[in-house]
N, C-alpha and C positions, 0 to 999 in steps of 0.2 A: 459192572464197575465195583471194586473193590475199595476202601478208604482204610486205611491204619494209622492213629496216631501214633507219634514216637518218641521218648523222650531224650533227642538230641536233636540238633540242627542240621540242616540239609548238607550244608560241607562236612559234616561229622560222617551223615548215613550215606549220601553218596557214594563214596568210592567204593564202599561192599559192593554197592550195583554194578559198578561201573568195572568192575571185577568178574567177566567171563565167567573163571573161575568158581564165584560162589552159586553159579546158577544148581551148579549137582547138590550144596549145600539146604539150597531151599525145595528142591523138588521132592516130593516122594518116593521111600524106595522099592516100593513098588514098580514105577515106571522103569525100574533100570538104568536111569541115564549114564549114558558113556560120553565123552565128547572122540569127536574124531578128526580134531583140529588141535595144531600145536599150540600149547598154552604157555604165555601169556598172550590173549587177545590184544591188539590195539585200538584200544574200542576209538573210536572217528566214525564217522557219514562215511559207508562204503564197506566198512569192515564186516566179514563174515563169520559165520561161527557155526560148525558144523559138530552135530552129536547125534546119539543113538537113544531109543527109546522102544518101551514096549508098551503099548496100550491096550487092555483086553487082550493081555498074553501075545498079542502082536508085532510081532519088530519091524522098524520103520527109520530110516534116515528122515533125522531135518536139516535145513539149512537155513540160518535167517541169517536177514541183512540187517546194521544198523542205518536207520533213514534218516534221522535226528538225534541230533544228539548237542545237549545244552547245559555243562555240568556247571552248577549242582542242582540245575532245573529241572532235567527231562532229558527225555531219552527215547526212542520209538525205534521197536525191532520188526520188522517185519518179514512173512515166509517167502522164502526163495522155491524152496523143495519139502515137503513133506504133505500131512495126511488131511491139511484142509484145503478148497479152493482159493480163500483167503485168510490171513492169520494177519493181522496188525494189534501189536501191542506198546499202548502208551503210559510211560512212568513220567508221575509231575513227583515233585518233593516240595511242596509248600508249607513257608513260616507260618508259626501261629501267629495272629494277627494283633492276639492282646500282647507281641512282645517276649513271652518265654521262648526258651531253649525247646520247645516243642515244633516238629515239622509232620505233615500230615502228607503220607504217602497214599499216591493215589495209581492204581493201575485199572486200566480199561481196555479190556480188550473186544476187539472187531472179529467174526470170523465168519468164512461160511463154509458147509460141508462139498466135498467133491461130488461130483454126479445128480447132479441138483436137477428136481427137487426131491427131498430123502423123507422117508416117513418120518412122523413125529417120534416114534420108539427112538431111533438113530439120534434125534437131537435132545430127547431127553437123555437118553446115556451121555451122549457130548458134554452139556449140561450139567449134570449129577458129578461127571470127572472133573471137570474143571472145577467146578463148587469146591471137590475136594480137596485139588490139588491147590487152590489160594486159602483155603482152611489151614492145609499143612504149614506155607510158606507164613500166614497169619502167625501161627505157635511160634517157628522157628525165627522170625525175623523178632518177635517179641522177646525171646529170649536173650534176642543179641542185642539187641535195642533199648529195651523196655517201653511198658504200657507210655499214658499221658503221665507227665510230672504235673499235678495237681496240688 
């Protein structure tokens, strides 16, 4: 689970999310992301969203579903098609609670590897990428957002 403070409020930072679109903006470019779905998404419960990806040099179709979706609360994608057994991923945007303009983004993600059960190397590299890749998205969402207003 990942947490970011932000110094806007959740109808402010929402709709970047809620924007298909800025998924290539927050990913690493490294992983190569391509979408291969026409853009603009309509994000709704149902809506799909397919794109390309290279991991460890590897190229790979995903396809996630959205499962939930609660703007400017939450949001949950889950994998239809690509390189895990299981992939669910849940965005909360919650208010700070003393009242400021600050909303505290929360992403949590579920997964499990295909061909289970996988040696631990396999899930420490899983692990180690993903760390990086919500590292990356940590910088870039910062920049758009900024830190806590303190």
């Amino acid at each position: 689970m990942r947490e970011q403070w932000l110094a806007r409020t959740a109808p402010e930072v929402f709709p970047f999310f809620s924007d298909a679109g800025n998924l290539a903006r927050i990913t690493p470019p490294d992983l190569r992301f391509q979408f291969e779905c026409e853009l603009p998404v309509d994000m709704r419960v149902g809506a799909l969203i397919d794109y390309r990806l290279s991991l460890y040099r590897v190229p790979f179709r995903w396809r996630t579903r959205i499962t939930v979706w609660d703007p400017p609360h939450s949001f949950v994608d889950e994998s239809v098609r690509g390189p895990y057994r299981l992939w669910e991923h849940s965005h909360w945007f919650r208010p700070a609670a003393d009242g400021s303009r600050r909303t505290l983004m929360v992403d949590q993600v579920r997964y499990a590897l295909p061909f289970a059960p996988v040696g631990e190397i396999a899930h420490f590299l899983v692990r180690r990428k993903l760390e990086q890749i919500f590292d990356y998205r940590r910088e870039v969402v910062g920049e758009l957002f900024g830190g806590p207003a303190r």
